[in-house]
Structures are given as structure tokens and as C-alpha cells.
TORLUMGU-889485 format. One record per residue: residue number from 1; residue in three letters; x, y, z of N, C-alpha, C in turn. Coordinates in steps of 0.2 Angstrom, whole numbers, always signed. Example, Ala and Ser with C-alpha at 12.3 -4.5 7.8 and 13.67 -1.06 7.14 Angstrom:
[1; 'ALA'; [+66; -28; +39]; [+62; -22; +39]; [+66; -16; +39]]
[2; 'SER'; [+64; -11; +35]; [+68; -5; +36]; [+64; +0; +39]]
***
This chain:
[1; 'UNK'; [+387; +476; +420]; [+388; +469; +419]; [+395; +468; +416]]
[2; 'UNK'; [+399; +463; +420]; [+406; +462; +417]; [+404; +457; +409]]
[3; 'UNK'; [+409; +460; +404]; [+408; +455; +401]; [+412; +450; +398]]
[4; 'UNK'; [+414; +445; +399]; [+415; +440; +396]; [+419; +437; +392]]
[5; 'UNK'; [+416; +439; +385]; [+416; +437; +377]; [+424; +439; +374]]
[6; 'UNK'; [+426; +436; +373]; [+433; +439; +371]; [+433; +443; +366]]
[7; 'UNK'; [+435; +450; +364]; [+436; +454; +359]; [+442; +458; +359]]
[8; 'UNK'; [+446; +453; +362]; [+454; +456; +357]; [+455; +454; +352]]
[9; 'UNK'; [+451; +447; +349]; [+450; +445; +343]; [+449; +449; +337]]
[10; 'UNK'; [+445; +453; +338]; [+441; +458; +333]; [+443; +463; +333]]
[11; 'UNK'; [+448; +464; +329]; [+452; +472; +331]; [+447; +476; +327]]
[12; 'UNK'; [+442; +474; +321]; [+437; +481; +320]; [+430; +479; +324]]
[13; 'UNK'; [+429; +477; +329]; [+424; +478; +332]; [+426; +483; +338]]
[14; 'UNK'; [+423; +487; +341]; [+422; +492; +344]; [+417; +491; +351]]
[15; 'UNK'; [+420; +492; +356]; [+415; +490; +364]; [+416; +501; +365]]
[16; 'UNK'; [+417; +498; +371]; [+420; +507; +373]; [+427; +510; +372]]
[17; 'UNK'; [+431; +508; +372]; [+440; +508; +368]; [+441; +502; +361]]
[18; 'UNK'; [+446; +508; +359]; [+451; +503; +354]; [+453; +495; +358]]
[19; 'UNK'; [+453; +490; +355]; [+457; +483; +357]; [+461; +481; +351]]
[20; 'UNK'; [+467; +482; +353]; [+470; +480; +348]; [+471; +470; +349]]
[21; 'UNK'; [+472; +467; +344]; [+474; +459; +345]; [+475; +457; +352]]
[22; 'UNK'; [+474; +452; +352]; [+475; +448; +361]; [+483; +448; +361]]
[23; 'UNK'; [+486; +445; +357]; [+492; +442; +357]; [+496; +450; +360]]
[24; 'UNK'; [+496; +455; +357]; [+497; +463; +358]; [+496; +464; +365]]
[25; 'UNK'; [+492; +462; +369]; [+493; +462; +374]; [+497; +459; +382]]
[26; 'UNK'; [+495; +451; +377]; [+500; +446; +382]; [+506; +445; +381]]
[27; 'UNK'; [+507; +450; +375]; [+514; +450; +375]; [+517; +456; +378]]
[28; 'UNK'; [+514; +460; +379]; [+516; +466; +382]; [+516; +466; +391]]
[29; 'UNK'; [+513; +460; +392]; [+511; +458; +399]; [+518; +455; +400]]
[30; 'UNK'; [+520; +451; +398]; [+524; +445; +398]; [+531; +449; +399]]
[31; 'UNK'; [+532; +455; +394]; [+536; +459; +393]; [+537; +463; +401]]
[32; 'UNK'; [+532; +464; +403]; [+532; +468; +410]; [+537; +465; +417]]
[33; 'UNK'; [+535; +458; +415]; [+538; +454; +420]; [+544; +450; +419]]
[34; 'UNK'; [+548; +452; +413]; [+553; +448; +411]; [+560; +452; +416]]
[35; 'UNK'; [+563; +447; +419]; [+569; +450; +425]; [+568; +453; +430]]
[36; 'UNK'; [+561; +450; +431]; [+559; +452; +438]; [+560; +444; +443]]
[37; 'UNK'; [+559; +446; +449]; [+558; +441; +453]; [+552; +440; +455]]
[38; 'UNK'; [+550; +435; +461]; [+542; +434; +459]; [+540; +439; +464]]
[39; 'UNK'; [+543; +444; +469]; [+540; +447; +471]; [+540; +455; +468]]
[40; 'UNK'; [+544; +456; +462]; [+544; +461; +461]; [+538; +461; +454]]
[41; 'UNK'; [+540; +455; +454]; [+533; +451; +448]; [+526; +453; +451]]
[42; 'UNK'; [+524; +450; +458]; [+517; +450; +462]; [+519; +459; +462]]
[43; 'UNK'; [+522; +463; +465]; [+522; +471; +464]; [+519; +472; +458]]
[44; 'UNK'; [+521; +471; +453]; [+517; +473; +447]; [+510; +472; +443]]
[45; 'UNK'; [+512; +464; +447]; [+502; +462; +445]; [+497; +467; +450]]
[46; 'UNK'; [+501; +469; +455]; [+496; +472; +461]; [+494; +479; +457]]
[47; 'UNK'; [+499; +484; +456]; [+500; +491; +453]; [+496; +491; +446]]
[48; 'UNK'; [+496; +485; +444]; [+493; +485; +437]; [+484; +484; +439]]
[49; 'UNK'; [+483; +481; +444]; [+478; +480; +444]; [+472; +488; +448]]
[50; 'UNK'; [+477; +492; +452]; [+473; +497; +454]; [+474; +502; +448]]
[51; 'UNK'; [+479; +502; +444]; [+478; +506; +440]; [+472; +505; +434]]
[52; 'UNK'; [+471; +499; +433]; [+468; +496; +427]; [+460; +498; +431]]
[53; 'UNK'; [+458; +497; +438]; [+454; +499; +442]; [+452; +507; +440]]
[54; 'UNK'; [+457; +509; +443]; [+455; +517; +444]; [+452; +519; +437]]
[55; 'UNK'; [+456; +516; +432]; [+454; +518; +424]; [+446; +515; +423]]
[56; 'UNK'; [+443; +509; +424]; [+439; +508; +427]; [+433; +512; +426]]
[57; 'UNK'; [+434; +509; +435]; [+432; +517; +439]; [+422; +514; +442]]
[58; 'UNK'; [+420; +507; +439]; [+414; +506; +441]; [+415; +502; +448]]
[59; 'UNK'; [+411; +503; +452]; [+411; +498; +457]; [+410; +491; +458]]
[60; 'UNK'; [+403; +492; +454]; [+401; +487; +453]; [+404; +481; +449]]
[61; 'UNK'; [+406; +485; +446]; [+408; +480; +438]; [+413; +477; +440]]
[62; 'UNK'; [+419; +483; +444]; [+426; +478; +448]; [+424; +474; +454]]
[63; 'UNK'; [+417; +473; +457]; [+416; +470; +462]; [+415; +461; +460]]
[64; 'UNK'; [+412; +462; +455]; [+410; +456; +451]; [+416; +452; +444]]
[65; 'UNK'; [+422; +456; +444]; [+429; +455; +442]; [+430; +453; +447]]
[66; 'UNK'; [+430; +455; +455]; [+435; +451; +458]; [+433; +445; +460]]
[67; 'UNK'; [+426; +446; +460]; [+421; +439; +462]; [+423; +431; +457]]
[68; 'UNK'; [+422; +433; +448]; [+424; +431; +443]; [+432; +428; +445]]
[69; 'UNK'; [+435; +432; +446]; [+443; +431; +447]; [+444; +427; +453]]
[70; 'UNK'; [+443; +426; +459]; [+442; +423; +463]; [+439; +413; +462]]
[71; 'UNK'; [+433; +415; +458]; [+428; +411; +461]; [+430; +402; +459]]
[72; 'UNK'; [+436; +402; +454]; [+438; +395; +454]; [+447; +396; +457]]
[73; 'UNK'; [+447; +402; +460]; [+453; +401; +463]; [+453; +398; +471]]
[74; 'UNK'; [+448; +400; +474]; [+449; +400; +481]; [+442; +393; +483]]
[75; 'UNK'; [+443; +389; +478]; [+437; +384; +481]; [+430; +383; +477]]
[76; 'UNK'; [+427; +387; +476]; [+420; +390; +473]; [+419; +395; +473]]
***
């Protein structure tokens, strides 16, 4: 089960990896795409996204991320 609960928050809580702060991350995102154009921009979200996959690695769990990620984008 995908979970939810935000825990970039809590840099001494522990799930399966380290999380360092939220912000540490969205800034390092933001940083990915600075001087891009939007298609070199959308290449990147796409690359990031099988790599983050592969690391992964559950089927299940990415089946129900994409469901999650979808399901107020495309209508219901």
C-alpha cells in the first residue's frame, strides 16, 4: 500500500530510507529544471519518473501511484 502521510517532515522518523526535510527535496527538483524549456523540462519529469520506478521496483505500489496521480488529473 502506497502511503500517503507526509514524512519529509520528520527527519528522525525512519520508513525504509533516510528522508531528509521536504523543502531539501523541492528545492533540488526545482533546481533540475532551471534553464530548461518545457520540453526538456517534461524529458526530465519523464526520466525521473522511471528511474524513481525502477528504484522502487513494486508493481503494485507503482500501479496505485499512477492511479493516485491520475485520479484528480484526468476527471475522477
Amino acid at each position: 500500500m502506497l502511503t500517503l502521510e507526509y514524512h519529509f517532515n520528520e527527519p528522525n522518523a525512519r520508513a525504509f530510507y533516510w528522508y531528509e526535510p521536504g523543502d531539501a527535496f523541492y528545492e533540488a527538483l526545482i533546481e533540475a529544471h532551471r534553464d530548461l524549456d518545457e520540453e526538456q523540462s517534461a524529458l526530465v519529469n519523464a526520466r525521473l519518473v522511471l528511474l524513481l520506478a525502477n528504484h522502487i521496483g513494486d508493481v503494485d505500489l507503482l500501479r496505485e501511484a499512477i492511479r493516485l496521480a491520475r485520479e484528480d488529473v484526468a476527471g475522477g
